[in-house]
Biopython code that builds the backbone (N, CA, C, O; Angstrom):
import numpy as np
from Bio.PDB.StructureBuilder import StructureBuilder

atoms = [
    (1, "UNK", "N", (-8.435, -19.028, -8.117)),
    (1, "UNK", "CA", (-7.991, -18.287, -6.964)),
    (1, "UNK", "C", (-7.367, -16.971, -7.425)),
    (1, "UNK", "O", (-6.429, -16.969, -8.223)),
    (2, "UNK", "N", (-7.908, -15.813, -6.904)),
    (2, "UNK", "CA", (-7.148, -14.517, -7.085)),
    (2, "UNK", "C", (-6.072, -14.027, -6.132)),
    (2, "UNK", "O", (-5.948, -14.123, -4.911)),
    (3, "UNK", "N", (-5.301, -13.445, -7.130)),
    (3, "UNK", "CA", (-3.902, -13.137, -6.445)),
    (3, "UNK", "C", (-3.795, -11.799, -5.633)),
    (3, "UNK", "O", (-3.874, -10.896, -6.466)),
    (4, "UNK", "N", (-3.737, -11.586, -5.127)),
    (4, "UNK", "CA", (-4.107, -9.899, -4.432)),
    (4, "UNK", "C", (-2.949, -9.354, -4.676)),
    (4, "UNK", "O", (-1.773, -9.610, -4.416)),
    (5, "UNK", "N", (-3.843, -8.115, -5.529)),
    (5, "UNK", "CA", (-2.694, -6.817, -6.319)),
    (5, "UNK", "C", (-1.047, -6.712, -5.017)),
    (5, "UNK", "O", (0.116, -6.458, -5.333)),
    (6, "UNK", "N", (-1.503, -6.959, -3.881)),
    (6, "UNK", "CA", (0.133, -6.770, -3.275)),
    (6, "UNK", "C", (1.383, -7.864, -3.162)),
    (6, "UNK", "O", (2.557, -7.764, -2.806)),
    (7, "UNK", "N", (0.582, -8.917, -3.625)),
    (7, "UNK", "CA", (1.047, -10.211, -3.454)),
    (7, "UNK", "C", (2.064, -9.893, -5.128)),
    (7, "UNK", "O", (3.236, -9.591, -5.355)),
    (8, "UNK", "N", (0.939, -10.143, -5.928)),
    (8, "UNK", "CA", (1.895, -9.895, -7.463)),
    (8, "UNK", "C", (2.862, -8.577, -7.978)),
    (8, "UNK", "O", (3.659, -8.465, -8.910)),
    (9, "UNK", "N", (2.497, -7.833, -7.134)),
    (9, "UNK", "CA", (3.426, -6.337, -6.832)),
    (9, "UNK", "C", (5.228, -6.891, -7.007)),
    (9, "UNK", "O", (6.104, -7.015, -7.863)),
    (10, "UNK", "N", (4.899, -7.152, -5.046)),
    (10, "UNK", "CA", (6.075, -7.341, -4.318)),
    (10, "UNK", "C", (7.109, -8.442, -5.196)),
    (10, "UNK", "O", (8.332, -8.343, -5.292)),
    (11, "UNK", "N", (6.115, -9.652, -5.876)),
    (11, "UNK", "CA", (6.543, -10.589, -6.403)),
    (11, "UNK", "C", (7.499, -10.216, -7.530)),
    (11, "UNK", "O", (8.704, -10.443, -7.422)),
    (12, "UNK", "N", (6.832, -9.498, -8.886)),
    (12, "UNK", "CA", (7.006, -8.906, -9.587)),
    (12, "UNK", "C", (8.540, -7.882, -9.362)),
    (12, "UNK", "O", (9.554, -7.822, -10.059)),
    (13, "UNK", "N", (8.173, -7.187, -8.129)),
    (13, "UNK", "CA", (9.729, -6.713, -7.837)),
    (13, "UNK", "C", (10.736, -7.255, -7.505)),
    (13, "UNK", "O", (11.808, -6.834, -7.938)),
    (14, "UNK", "N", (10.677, -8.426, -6.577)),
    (14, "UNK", "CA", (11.216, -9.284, -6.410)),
    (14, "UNK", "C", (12.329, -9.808, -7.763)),
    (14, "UNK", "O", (13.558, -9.790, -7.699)),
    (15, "UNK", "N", (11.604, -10.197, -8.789)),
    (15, "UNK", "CA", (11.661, -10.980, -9.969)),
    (15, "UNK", "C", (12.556, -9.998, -10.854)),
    (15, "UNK", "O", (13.464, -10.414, -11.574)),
    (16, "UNK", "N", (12.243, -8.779, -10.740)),
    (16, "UNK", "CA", (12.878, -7.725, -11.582)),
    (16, "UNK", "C", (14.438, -7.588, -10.916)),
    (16, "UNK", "O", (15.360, -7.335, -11.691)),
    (17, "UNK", "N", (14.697, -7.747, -9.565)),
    (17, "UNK", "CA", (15.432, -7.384, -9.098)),
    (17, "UNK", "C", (16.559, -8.656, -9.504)),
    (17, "UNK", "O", (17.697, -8.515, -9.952)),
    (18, "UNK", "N", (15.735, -10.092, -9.146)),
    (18, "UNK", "CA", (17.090, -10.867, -9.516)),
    (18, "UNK", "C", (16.945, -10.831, -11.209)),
    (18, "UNK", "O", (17.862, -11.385, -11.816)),
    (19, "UNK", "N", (16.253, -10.441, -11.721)),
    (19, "UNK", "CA", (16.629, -10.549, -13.234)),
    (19, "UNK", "C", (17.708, -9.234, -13.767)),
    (19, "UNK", "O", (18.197, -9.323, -14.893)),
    (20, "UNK", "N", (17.988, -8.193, -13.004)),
    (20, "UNK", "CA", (18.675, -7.482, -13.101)),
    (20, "UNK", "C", (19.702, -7.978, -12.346)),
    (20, "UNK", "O", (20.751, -8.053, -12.985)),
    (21, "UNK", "N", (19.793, -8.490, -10.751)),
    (21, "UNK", "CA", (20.868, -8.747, -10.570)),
    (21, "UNK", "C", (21.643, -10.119, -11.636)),
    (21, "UNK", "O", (22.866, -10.170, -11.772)),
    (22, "UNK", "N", (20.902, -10.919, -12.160)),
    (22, "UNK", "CA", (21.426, -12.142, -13.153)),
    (22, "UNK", "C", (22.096, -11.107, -14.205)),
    (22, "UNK", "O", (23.067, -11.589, -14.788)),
    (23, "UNK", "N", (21.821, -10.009, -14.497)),
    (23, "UNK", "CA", (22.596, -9.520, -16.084)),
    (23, "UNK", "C", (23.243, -8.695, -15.161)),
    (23, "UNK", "O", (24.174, -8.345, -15.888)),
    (24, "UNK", "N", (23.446, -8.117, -14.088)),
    (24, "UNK", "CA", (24.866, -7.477, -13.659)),
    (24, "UNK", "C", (25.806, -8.111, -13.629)),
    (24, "UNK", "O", (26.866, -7.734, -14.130)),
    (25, "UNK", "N", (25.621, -9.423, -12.931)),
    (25, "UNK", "CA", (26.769, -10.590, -12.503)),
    (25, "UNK", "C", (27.686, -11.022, -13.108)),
    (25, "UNK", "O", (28.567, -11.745, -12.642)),
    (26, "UNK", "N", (27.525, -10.343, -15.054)),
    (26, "UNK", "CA", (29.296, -10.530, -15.206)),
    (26, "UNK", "C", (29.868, -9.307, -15.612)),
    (26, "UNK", "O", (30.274, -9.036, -16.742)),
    (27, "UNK", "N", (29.871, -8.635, -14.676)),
    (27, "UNK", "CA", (30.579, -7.468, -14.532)),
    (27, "UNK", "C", (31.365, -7.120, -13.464)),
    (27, "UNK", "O", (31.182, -7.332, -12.266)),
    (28, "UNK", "N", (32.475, -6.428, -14.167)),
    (28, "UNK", "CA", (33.927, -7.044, -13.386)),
    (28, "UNK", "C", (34.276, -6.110, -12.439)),
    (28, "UNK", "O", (35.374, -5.557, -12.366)),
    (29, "UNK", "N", (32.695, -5.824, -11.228)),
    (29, "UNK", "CA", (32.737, -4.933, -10.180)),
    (29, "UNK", "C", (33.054, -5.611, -8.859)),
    (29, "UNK", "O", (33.331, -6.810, -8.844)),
    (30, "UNK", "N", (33.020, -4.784, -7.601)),
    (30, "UNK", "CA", (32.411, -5.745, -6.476)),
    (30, "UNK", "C", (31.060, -6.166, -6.519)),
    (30, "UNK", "O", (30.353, -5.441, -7.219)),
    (31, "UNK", "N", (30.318, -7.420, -5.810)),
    (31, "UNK", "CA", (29.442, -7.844, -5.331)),
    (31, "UNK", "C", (28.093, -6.834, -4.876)),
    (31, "UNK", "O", (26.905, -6.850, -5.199)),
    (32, "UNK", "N", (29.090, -5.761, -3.761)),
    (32, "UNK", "CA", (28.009, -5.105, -3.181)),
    (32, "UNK", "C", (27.498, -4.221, -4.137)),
    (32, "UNK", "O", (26.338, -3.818, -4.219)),
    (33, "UNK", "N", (28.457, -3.947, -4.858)),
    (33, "UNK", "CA", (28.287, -2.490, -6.863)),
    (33, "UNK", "C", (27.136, -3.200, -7.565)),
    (33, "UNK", "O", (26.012, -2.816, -7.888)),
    (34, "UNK", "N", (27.871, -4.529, -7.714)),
    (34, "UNK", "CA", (26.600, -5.343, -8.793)),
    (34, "UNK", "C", (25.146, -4.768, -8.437)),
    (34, "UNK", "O", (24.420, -4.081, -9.156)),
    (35, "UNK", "N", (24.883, -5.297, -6.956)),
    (35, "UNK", "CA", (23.319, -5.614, -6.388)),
    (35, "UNK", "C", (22.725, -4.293, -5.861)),
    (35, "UNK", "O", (21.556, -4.093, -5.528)),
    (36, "UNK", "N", (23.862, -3.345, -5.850)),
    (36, "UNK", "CA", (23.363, -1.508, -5.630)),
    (36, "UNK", "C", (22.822, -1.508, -7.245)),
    (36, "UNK", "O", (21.676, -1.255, -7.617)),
    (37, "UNK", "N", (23.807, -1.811, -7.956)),
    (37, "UNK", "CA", (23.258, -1.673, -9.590)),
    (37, "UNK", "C", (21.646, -1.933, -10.003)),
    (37, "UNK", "O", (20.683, -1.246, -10.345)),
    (38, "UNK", "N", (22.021, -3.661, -9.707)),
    (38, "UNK", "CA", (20.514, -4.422, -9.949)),
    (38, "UNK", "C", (19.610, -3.374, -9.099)),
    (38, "UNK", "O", (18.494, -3.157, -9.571)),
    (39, "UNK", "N", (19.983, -2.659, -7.830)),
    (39, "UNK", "CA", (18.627, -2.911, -7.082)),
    (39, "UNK", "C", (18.115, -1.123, -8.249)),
    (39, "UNK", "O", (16.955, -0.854, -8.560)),
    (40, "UNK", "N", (19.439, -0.189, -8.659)),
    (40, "UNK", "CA", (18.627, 1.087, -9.080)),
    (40, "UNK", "C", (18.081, 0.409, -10.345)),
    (40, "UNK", "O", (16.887, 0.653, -10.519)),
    (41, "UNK", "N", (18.592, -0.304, -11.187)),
    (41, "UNK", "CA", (17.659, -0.538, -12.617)),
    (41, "UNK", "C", (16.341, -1.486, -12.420)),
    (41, "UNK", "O", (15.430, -1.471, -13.247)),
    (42, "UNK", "N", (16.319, -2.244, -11.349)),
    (42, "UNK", "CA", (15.161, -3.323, -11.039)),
    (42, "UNK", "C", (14.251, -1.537, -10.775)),
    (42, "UNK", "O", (13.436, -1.024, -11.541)),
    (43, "UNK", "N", (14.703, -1.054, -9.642)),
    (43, "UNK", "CA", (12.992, 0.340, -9.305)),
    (43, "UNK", "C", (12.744, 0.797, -10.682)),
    (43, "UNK", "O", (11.733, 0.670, -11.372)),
    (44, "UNK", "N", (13.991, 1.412, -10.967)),
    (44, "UNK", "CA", (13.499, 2.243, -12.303)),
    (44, "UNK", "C", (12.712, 1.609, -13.638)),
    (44, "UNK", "O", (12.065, 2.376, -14.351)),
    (45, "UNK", "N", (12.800, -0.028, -13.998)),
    (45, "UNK", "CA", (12.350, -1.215, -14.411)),
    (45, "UNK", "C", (10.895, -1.115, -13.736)),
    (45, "UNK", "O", (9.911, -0.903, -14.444)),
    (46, "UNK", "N", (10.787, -1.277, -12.319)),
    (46, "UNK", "CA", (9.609, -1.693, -12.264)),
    (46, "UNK", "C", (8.681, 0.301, -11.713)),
    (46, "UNK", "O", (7.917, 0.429, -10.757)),
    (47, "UNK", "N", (8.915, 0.932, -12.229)),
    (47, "UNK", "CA", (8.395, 2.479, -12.190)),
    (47, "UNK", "C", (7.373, 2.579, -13.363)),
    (47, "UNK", "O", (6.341, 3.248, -13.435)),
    (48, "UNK", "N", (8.089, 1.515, -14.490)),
    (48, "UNK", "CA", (7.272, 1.951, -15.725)),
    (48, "UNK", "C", (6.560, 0.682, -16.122)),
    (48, "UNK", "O", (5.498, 0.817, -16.729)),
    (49, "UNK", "N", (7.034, -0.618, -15.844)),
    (49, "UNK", "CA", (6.842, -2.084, -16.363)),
    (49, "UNK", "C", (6.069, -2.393, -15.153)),
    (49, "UNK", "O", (5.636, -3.527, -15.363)),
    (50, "UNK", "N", (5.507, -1.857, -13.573)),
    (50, "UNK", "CA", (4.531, -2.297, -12.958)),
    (50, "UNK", "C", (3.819, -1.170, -12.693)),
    (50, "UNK", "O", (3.861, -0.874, -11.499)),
    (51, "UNK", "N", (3.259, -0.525, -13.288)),
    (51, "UNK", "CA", (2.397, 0.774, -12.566)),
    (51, "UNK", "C", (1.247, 0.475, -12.353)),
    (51, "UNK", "O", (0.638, 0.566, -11.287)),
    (52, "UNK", "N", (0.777, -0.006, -13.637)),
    (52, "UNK", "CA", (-1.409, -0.990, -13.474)),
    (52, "UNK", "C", (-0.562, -1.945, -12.290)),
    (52, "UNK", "O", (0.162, -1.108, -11.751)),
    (53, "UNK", "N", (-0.402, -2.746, -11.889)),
    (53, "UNK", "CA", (0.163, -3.391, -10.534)),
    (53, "UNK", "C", (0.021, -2.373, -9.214)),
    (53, "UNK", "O", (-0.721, -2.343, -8.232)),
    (54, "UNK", "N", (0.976, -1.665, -9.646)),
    (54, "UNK", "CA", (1.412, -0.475, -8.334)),
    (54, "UNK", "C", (-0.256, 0.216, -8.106)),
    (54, "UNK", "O", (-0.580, 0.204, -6.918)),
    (55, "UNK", "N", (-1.504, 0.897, -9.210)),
    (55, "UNK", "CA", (-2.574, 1.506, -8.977)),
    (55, "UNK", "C", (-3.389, 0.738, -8.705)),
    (55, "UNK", "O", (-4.409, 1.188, -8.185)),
    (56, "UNK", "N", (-3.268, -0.954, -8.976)),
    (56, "UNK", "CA", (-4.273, -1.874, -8.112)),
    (56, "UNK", "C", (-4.008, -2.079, -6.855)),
    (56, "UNK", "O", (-5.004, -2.349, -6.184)),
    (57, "UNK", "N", (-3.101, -2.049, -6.348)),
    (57, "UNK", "CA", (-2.486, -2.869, -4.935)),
    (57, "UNK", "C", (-2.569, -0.980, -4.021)),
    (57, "UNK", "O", (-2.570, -1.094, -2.796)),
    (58, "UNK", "N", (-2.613, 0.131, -4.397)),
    (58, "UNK", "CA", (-3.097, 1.254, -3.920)),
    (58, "UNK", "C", (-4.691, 1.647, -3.505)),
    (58, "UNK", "O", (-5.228, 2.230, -2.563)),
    (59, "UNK", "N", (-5.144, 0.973, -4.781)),
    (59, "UNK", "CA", (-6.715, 1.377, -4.552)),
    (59, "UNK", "C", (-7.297, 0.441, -3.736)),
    (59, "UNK", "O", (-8.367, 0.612, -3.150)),
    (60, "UNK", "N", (-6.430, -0.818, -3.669)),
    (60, "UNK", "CA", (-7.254, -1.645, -2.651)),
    (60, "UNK", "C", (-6.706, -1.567, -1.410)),
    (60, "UNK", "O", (-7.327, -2.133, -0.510)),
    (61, "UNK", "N", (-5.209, -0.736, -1.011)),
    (61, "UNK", "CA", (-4.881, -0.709, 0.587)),
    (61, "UNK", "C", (-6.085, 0.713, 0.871)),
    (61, "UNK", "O", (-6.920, 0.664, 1.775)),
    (62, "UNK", "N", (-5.936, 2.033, -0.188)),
    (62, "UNK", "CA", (-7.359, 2.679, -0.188)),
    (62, "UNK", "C", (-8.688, 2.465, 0.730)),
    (62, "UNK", "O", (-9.145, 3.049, 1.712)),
    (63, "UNK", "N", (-9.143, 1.203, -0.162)),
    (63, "UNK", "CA", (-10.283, 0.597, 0.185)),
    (63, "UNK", "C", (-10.370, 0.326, 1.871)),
    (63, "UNK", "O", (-11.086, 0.848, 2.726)),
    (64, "UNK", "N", (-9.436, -0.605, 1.949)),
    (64, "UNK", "CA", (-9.647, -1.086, 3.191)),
    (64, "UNK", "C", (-9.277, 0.150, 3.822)),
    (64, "UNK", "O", (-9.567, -0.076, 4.996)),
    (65, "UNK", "N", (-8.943, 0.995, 3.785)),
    (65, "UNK", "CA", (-8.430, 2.009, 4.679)),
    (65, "UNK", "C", (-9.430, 2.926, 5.275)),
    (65, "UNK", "O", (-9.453, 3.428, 6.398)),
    (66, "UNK", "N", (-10.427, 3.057, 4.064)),
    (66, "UNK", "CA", (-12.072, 3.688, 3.861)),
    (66, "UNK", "C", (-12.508, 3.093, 4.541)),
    (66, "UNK", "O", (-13.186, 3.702, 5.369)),
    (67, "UNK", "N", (-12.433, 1.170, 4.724)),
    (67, "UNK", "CA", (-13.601, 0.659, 5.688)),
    (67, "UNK", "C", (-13.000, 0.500, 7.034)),
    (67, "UNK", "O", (-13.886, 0.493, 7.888)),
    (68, "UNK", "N", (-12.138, 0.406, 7.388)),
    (68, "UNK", "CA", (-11.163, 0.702, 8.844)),
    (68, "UNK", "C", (-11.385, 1.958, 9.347)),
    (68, "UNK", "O", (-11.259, 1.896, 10.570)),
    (69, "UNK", "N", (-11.652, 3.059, 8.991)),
    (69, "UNK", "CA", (-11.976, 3.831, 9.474)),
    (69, "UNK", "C", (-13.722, 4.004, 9.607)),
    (69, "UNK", "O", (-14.322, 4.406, 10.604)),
    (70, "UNK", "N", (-14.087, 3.744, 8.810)),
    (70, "UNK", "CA", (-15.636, 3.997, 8.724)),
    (70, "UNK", "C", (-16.123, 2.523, 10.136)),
    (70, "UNK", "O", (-17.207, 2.695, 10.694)),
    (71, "UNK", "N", (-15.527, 1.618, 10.435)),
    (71, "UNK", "CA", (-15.768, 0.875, 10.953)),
    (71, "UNK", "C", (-15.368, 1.440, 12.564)),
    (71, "UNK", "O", (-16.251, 1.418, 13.422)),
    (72, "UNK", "N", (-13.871, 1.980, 12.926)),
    (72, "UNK", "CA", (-13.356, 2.902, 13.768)),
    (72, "UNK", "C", (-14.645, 3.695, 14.088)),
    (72, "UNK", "O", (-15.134, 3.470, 15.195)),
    (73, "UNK", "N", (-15.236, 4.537, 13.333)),
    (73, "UNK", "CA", (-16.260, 5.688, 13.334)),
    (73, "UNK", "C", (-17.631, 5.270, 14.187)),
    (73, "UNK", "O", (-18.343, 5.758, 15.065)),
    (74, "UNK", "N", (-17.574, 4.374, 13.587)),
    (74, "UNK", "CA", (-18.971, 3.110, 13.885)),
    (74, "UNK", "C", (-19.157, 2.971, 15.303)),
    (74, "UNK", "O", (-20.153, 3.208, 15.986)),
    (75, "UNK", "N", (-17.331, 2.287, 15.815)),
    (75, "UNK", "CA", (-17.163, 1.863, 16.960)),
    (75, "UNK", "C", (-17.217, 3.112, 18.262)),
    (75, "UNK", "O", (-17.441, 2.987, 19.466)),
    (76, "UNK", "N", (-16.903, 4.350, 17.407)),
    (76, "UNK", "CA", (-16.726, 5.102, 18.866)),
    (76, "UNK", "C", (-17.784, 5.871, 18.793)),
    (76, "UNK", "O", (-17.759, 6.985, 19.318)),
    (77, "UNK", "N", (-18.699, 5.488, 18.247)),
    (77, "UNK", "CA", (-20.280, 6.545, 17.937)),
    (77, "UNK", "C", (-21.006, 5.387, 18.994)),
    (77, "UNK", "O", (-21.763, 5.784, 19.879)),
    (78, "UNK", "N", (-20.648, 3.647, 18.786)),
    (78, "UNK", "CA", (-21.576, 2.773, 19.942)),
    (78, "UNK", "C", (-20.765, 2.920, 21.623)),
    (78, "UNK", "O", (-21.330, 3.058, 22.709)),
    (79, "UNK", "N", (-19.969, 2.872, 21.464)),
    (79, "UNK", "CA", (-19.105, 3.384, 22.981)),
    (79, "UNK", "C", (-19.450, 4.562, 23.556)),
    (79, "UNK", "O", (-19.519, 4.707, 24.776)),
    (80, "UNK", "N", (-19.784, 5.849, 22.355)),
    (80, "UNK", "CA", (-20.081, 6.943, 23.164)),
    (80, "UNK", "C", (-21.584, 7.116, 23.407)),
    (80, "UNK", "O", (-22.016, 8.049, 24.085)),
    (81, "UNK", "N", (-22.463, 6.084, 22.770)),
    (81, "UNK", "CA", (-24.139, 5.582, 23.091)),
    (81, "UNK", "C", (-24.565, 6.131, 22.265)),
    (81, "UNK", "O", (-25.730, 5.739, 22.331)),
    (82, "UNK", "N", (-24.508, 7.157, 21.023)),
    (82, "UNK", "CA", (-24.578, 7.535, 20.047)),
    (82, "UNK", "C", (-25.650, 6.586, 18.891)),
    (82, "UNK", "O", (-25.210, 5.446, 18.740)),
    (83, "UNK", "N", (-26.500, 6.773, 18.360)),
    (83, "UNK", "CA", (-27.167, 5.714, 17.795)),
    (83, "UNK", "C", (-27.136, 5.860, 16.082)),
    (83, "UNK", "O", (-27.370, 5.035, 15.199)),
    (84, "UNK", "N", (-26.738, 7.291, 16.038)),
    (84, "UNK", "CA", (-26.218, 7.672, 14.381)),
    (84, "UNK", "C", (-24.835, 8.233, 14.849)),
    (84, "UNK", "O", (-24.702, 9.000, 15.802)),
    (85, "UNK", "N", (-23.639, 7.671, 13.922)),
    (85, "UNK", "CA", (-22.368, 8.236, 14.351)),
    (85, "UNK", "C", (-22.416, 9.513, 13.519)),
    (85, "UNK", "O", (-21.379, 10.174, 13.584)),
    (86, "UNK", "N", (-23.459, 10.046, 12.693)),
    (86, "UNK", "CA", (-23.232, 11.332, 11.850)),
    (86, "UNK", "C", (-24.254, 12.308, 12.965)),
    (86, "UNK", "O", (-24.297, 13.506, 12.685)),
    (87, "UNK", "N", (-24.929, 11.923, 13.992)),
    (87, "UNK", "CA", (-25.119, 13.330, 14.734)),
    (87, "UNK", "C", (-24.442, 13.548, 15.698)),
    (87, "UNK", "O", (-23.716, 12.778, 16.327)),
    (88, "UNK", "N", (-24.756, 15.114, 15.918)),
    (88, "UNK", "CA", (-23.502, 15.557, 16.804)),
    (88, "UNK", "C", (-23.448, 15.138, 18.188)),
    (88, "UNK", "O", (-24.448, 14.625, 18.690)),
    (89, "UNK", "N", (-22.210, 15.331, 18.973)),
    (89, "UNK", "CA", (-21.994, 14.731, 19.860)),
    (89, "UNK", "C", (-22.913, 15.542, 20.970)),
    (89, "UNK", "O", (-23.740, 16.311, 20.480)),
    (90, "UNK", "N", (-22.851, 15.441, 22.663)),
    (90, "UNK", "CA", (-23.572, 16.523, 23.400)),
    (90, "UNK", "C", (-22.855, 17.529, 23.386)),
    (90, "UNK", "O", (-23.391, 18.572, 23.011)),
    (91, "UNK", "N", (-21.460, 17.558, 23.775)),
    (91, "UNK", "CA", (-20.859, 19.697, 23.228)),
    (91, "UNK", "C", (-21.066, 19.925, 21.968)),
    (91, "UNK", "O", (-20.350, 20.913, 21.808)),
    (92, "UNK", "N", (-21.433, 19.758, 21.185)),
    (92, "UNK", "CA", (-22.134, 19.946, 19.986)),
    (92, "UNK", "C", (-23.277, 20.466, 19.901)),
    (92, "UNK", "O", (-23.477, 21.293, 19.012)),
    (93, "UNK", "N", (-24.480, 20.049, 20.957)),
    (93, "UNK", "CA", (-25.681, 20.724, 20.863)),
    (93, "UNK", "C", (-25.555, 21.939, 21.448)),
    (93, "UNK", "O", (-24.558, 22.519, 21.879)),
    (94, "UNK", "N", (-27.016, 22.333, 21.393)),
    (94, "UNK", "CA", (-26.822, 23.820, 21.716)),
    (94, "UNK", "C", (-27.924, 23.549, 22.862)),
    (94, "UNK", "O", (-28.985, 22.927, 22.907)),
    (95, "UNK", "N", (-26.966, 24.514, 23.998)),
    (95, "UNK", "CA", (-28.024, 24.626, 25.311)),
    (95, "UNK", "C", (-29.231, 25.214, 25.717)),
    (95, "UNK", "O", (-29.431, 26.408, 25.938)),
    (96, "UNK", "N", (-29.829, 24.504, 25.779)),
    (96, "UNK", "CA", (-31.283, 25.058, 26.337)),
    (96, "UNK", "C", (-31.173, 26.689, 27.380)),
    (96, "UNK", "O", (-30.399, 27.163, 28.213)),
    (97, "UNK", "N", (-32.248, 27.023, 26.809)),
    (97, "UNK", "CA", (-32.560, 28.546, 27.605)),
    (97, "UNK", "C", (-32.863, 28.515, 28.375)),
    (97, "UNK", "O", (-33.102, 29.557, 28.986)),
]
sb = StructureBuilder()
sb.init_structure("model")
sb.init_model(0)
sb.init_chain("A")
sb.init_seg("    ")
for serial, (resi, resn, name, xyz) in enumerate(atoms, 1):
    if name == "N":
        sb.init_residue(resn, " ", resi, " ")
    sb.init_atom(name, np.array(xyz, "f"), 0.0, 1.0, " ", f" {name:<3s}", serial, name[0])
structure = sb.get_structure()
């Protein structure tokens, strides 16, 4: 079973964050200092330690984004009776003499 690049992302940050908040926690701050702490060294942690992560889970929201629209395109080329959505619409043509 494959894990989808956003699934192991989020996870991954997740993981960074309590592993940073676990090595703040004996430090003799407040609570809310600690987990402001953990949360800037967990991003800056995961900026350089998830990037192949971060450019898979991009190219595939990408992807689908390419076929959501191309599918969008599809849909309002059959609504407008259109039978190729790449020719032009009727104000598009040019009027007869």
């Amino acid at each position: 079973m494959r894990v989808p690049p956003a699934t192991k992302y989020t996870l991954a940050r997740i993981g960074l964050f309590l592993l940073a908040a676990a090595l703040a926690w004996p430090l003799p701050v407040d609570l809310l200092l600690r987990l402001l702490i953990a949360a800037v060294v967990s991003s800056v942690a995961s900026w350089f330690l998830l990037n192949r992560w971060r450019g898979e889970m991009g190219a595939t929201i990408e992807k689908s984004m390419a076929a959501r629209k191309a599918e969008k395109e599809k849909l309002r080329a059959a609504l407008a009776g259109d039978d190729d959505p790449n020719a032009p619409s009727a104000g598009d043509r040019p009027a007869l003499p």
